[in-house]
C-alpha positions as CSV (number, residue, x, y, z in Angstrom):
1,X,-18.8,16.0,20.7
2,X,-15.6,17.8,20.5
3,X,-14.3,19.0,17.3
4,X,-10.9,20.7,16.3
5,X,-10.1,21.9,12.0
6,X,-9.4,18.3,11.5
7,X,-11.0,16.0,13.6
8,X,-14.8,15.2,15.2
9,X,-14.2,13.5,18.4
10,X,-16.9,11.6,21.0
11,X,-16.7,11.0,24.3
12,X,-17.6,6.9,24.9
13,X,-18.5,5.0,28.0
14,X,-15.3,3.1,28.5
15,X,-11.9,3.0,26.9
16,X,-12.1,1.2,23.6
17,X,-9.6,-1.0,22.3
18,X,-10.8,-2.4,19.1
19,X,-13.2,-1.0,16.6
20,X,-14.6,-2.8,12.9
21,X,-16.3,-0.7,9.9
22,X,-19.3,-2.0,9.2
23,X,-20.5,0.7,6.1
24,X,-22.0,3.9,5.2
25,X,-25.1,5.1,6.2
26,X,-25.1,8.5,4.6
27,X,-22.7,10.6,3.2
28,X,-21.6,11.7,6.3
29,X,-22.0,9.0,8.9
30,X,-20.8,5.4,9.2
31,X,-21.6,2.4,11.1
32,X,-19.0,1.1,13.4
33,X,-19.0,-2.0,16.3
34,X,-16.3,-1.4,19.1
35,X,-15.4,-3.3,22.0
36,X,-14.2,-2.1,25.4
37,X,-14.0,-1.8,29.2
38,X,-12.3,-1.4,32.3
39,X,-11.2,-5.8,32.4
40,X,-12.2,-7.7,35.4
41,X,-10.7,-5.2,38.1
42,X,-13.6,-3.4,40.3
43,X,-13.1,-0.5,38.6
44,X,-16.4,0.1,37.8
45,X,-16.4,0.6,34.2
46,X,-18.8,-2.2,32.4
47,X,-17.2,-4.8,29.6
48,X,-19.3,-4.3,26.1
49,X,-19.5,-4.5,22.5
50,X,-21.2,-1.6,20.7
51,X,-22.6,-1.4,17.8
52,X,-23.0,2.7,17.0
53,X,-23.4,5.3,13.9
54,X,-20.8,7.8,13.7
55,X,-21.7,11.5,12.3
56,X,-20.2,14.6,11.9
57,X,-22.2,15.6,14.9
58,X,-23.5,12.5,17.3
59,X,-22.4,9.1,18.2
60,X,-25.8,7.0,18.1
61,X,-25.4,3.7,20.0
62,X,-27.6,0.9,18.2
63,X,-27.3,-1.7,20.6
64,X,-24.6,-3.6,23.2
65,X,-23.8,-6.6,24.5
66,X,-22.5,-6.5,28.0
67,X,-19.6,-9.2,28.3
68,X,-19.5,-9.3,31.9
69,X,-16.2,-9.7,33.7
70,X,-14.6,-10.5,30.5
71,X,-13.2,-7.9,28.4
72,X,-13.2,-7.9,24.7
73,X,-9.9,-7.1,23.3
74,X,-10.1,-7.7,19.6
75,X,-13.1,-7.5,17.2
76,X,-13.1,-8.1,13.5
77,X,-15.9,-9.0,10.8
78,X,-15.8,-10.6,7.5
79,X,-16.6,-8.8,4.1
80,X,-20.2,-10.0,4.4
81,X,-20.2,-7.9,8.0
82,X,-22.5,-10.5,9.4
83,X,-20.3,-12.6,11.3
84,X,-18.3,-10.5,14.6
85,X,-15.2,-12.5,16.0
86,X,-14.4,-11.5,19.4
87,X,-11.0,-12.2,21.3
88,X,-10.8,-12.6,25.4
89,X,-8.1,-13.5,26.6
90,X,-6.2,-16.1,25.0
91,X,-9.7,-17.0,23.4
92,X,-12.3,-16.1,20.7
93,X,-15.8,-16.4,20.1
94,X,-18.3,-15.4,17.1
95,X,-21.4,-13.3,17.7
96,X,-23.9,-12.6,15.3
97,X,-24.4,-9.1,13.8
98,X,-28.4,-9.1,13.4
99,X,-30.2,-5.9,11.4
100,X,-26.8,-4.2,11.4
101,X,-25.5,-4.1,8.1
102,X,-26.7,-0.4,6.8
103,X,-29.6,-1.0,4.5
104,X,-31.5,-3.2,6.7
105,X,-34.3,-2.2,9.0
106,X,-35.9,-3.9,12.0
107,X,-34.5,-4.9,15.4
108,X,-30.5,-4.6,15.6
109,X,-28.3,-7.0,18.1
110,X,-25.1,-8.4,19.0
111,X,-25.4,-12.4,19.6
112,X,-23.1,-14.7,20.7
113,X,-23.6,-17.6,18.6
114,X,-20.6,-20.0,19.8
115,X,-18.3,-21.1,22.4
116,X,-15.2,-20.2,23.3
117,X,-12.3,-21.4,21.3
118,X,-8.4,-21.3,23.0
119,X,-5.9,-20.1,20.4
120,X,-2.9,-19.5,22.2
121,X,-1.2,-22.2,24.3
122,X,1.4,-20.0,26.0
123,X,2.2,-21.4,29.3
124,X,2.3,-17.5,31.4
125,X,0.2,-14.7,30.5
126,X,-1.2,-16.2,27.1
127,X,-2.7,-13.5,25.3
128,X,-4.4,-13.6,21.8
129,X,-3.4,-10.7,19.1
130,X,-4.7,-10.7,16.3
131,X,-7.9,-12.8,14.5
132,X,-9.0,-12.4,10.4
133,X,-11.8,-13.9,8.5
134,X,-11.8,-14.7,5.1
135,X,-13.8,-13.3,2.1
136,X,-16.5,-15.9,2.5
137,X,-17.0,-16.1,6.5
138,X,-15.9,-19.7,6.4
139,X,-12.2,-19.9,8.1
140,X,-10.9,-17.2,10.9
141,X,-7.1,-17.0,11.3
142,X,-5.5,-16.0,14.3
143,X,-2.4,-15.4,16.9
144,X,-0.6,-14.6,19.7
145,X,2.0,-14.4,22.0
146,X,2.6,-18.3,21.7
147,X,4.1,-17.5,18.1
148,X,1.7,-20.4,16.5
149,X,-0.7,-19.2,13.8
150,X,-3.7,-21.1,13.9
151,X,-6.4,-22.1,11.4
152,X,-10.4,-22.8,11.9
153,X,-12.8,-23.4,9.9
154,X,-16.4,-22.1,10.6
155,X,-19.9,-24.1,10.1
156,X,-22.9,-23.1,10.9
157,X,-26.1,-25.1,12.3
158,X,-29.7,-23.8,14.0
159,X,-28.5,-20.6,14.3
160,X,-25.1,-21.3,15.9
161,X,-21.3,-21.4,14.7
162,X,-18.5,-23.7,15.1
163,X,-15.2,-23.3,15.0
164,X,-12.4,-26.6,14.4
165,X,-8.7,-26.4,14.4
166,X,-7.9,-27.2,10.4
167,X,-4.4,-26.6,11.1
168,X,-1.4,-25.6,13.3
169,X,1.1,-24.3,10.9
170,X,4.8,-24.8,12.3
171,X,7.1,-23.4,12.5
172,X,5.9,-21.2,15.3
173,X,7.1,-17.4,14.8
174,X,10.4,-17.1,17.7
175,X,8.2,-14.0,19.4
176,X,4.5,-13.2,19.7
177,X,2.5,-12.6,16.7
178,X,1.3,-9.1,16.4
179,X,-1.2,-8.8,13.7
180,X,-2.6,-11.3,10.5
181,X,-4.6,-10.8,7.3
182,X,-6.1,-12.9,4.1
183,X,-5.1,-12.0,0.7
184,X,-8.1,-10.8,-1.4
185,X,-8.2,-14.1,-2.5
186,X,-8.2,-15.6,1.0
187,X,-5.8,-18.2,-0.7
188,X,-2.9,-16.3,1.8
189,X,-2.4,-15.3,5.5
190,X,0.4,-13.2,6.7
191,X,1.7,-12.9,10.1
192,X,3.5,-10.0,11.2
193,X,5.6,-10.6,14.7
194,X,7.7,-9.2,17.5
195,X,10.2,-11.5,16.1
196,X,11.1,-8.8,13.6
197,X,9.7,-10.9,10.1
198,X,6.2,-11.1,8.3
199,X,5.1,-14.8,6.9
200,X,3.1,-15.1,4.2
201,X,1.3,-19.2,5.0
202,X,-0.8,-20.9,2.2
203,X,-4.3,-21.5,3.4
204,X,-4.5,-24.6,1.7
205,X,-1.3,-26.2,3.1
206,X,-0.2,-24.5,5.6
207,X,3.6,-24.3,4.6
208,X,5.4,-20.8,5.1
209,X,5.7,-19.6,1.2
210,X,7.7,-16.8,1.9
211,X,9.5,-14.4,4.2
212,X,10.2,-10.7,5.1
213,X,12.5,-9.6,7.5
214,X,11.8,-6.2,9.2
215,X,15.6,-5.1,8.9
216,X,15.5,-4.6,5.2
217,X,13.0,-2.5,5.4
218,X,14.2,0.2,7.7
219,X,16.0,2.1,5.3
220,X,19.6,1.6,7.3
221,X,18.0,4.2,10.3
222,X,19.4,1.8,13.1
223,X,22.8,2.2,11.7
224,X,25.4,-0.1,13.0
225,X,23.5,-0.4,16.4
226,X,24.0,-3.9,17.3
227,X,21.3,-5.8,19.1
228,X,18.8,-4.0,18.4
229,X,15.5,-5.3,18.5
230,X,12.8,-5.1,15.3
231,X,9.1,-5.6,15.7
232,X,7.0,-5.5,12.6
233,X,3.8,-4.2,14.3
234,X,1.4,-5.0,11.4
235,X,1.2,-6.3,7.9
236,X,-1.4,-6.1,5.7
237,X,-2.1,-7.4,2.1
238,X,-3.1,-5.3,-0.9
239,X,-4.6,-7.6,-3.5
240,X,-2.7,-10.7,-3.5
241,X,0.8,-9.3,-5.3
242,X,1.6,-6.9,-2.6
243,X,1.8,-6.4,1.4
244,X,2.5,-4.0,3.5
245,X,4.6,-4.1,6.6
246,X,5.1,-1.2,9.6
247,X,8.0,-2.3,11.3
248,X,10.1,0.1,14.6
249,X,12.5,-0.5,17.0
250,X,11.0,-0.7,20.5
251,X,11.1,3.4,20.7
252,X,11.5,5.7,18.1
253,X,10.7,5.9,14.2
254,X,8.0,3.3,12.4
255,X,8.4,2.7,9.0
256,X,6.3,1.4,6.2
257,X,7.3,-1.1,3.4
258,X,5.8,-2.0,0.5
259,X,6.5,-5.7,-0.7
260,X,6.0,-6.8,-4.5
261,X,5.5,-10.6,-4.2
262,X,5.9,-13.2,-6.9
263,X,6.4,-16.6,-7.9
264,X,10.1,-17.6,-6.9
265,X,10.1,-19.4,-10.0
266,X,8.5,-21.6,-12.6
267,X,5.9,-23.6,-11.1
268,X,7.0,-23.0,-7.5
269,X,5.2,-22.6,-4.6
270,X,6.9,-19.7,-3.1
271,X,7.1,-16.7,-3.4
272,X,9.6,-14.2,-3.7
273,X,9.1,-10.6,-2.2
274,X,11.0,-7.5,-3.3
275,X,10.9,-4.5,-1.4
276,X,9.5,-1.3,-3.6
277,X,9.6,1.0,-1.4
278,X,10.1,1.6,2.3
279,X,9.4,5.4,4.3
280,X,9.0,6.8,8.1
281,X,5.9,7.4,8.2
282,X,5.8,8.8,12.2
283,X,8.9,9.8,14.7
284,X,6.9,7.0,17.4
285,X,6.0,3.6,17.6
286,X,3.1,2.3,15.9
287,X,0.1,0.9,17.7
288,X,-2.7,0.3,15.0
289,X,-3.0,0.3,10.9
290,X,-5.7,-0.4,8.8
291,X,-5.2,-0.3,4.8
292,X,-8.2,0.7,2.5
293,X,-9.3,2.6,-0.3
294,X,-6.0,3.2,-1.3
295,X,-5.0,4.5,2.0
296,X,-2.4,3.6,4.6
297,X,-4.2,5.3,8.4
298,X,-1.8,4.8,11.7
299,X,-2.3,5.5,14.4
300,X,0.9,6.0,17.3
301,X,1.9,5.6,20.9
302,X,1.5,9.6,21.4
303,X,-2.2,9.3,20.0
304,X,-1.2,10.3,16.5
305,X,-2.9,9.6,13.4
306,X,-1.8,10.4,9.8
307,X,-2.2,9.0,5.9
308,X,-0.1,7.8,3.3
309,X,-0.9,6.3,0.2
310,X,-0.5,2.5,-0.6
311,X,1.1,2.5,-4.2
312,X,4.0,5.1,-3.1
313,X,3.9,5.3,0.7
314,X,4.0,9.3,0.1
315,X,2.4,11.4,3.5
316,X,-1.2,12.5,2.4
317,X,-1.5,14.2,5.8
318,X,-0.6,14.3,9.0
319,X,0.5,12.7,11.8
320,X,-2.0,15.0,14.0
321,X,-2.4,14.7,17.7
322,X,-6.3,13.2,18.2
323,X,-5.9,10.9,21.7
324,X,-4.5,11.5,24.7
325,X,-3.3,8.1,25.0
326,X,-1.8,5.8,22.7
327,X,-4.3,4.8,19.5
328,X,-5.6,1.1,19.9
329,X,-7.0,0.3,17.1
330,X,-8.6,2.4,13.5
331,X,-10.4,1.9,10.7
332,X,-10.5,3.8,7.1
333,X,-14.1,4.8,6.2
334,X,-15.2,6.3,2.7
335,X,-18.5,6.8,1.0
336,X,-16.8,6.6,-2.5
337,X,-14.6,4.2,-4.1
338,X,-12.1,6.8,-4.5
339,X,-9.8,8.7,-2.3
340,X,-11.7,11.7,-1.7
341,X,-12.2,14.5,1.2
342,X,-14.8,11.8,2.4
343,X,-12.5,9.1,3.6
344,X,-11.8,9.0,7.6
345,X,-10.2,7.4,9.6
346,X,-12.1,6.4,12.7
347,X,-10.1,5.8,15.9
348,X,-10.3,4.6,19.0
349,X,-8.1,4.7,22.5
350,X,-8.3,4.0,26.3
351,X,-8.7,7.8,26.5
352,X,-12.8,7.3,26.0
353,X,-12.3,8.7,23.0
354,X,-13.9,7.9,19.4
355,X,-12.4,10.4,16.9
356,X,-13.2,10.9,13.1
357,X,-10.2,12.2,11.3
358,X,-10.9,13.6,7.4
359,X,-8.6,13.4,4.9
360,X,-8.3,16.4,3.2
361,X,-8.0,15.8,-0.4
362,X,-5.3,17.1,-2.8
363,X,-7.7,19.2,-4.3
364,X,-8.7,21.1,-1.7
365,X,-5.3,21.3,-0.4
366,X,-4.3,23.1,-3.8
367,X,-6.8,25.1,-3.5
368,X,-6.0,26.7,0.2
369,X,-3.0,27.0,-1.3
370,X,-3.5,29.1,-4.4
371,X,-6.0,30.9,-2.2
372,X,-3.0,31.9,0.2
373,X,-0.7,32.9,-2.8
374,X,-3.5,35.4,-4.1
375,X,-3.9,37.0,-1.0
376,X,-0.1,37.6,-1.2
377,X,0.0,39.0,-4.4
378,X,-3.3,40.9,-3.5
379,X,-1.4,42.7,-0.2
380,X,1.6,43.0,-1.8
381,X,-0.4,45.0,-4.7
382,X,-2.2,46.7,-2.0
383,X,1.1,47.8,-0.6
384,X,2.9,49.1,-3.6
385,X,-0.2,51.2,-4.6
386,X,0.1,53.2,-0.7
């Protein structure tokens, strides 16, 4: 373990490129499933999943599933962390999380418990992005560079998944897709693409209901530059009335947007989203976001990771430097349902590094700083009395 004032890092097997949050074990330690590895080249390194606890002073591995030649890109799990879906390639599969959810005692494994299922029919180099699940384990969204969001629902039979294509929903994005997410409700899925826009499709119809173009939300920094080309990086739902979008150029400045969405009108089935507020929230590109507990974490190109809050979008800390390479993927961990000095963000990067990054809560920021003005007034006193 290596640790600096604000982070506890760990050194890992193999360079890790996706990481899920799987709960608390303790007030101090959370339980974490990350996939990695050095891809199909002889490099040596093995392909895995890992399933681990993460403490303020160990990384414990649980268990792993070696994936062989294949590498694991992508990993996500449902809110009833039971189901694991796993992206190679232009492909997903879903494993089985047994005896992992924290609580539960006996023998702990990663099982694959379907086939393979191709969700991205680019012709060269398909690659898929981005996969969600809903809120009841029952439908995974996902996308890539063919632009096409797909649909699948899940069933489940002695003791093994499948997966069938519910729907295609056209028309594709003009670039890849870079990220998706359910609503709360899992009545929603938005797309975020290189195409500079977020979509927001209806899970029950399939039909785009509304919108967002990247450009509006960058707060005029490109200026009169013309040609220049937006990617919204992420997007991420908050509730079902609001989403939020990080959106750059290809180099410099990301920026975060907060989207109010309602009903376009009586009865319609649109929506209309206003932009409430839109900041920079680093000088680099973004590479990985994850929204929870009232928190915003990112991670950057330069391996910077820093907060901001969801209802404003104001800084709660950083960006601090805490890989060496750029950050691939993050999770916000908490042990309380309220922003606290507990929450974390947990990150991971090719650098075979897993770091733990504490917020450090308003409190105890006031507090350093009246400490630092009584110290002041304390050697200034000191001075005046000699």
């Amino acid at each position: 373990m290596r640790s600096t004032m604000s982070t506890f890092s760990y050194i890992t097997s193999t360079p890790i490129f996706s990481i899920a949050h799987l709960g608390e074990i303790d007030a101090r330690s959370y339980r974490v499933v990350y996939a990695g590895g050095g891809g199909a080249s002889r490099s040596g390194v093995t392909n895995t999943i890992t399933a681990a606890d993460v403490g303020r002073s160990s990384l414990t591995e649980l268990c792993m599933l070696d994936t062989g030649q294949q590498l694991c890109s992508y990993v996500c799990v449902g809110r009833k962390k039971e189901v694991l879906v796993c992206v190679f390639n232009n492909s997903f599969c879903l494993c089985k999380l047994v005896g992992l959810r924290p609580g539960l005692r006996g023998q702990k494994q990663i099982l694959v418990a379907s086939n393979m299922y191709v969700s991205d029919m680019k012709i060269t180099d398909p690659s898929l992005n981005s996969c969600a699940v809903d809120a009841d384990d029952d439908l995974v969204a996902a996308g890539g560079d063919d632009g096409m969001l797909r649909m699948w629902t899940v069933s489940e039979a002695r003791g093994r998944f499948n997966c069938t294509l519910k729907r295609v929903c056209s028309p594709a994005h003009a670039a890849p897709i870079t990220d998706c997410c359910f609503s709360e409700s899992s009545h929603l899925v938005a797309t975020a693409s290189k195409d500079g826009s977020c979509r927001i499709w209806s899970t029950t119809s399939g039909a785009i209901i509304c919108e967002l173009l990247a450009i509006s939300a960058m707060c005029g920094a490109i200026g009169k530059q013309t040609g220049t080309k937006l990617i919204v990086r992420a997007c991420k739902f908050v509730g079902d009335d609001s989403l939020i979008s990080v959106q750059s150029a290809a180099r410099g400045s990301a920026f975060a947007a907060k989207w109010n969405l309602a009903a376009s009108g009586a009865g319609s089935a649109t929506l209309a989203g206003a932009l409430a507020v839109s900041v920079r929230i680093t000088r680099h590109p973004v590479s990985a976001v994850c929204v929870g507990q009232g928190l915003i974490a990112h991670g950057d190109v330069e391996g910077l990771v820093g907060f901001v809050r969801v209802n404003d979008l104001r800084q709660t800390q950083g960006p601090i430097q805490v890989h060496q390479l750029p950050v691939t993927s993050l999770v916000v961990a908490t042990n309380n349902a309220s922003v606290s000095a507990q929450s974390c963000a947990l990150s991971v990067s090719a650098d075979y590094k897993l770091a733990a990054t504490p917020l450090i809560s308003f409190e105890f920021k006031r507090a350093v700083a009246y400490i630092s003005v009584i110290v002041t007034l304390l050697a200034v006193f000191s001075f005046m009395r000699d």
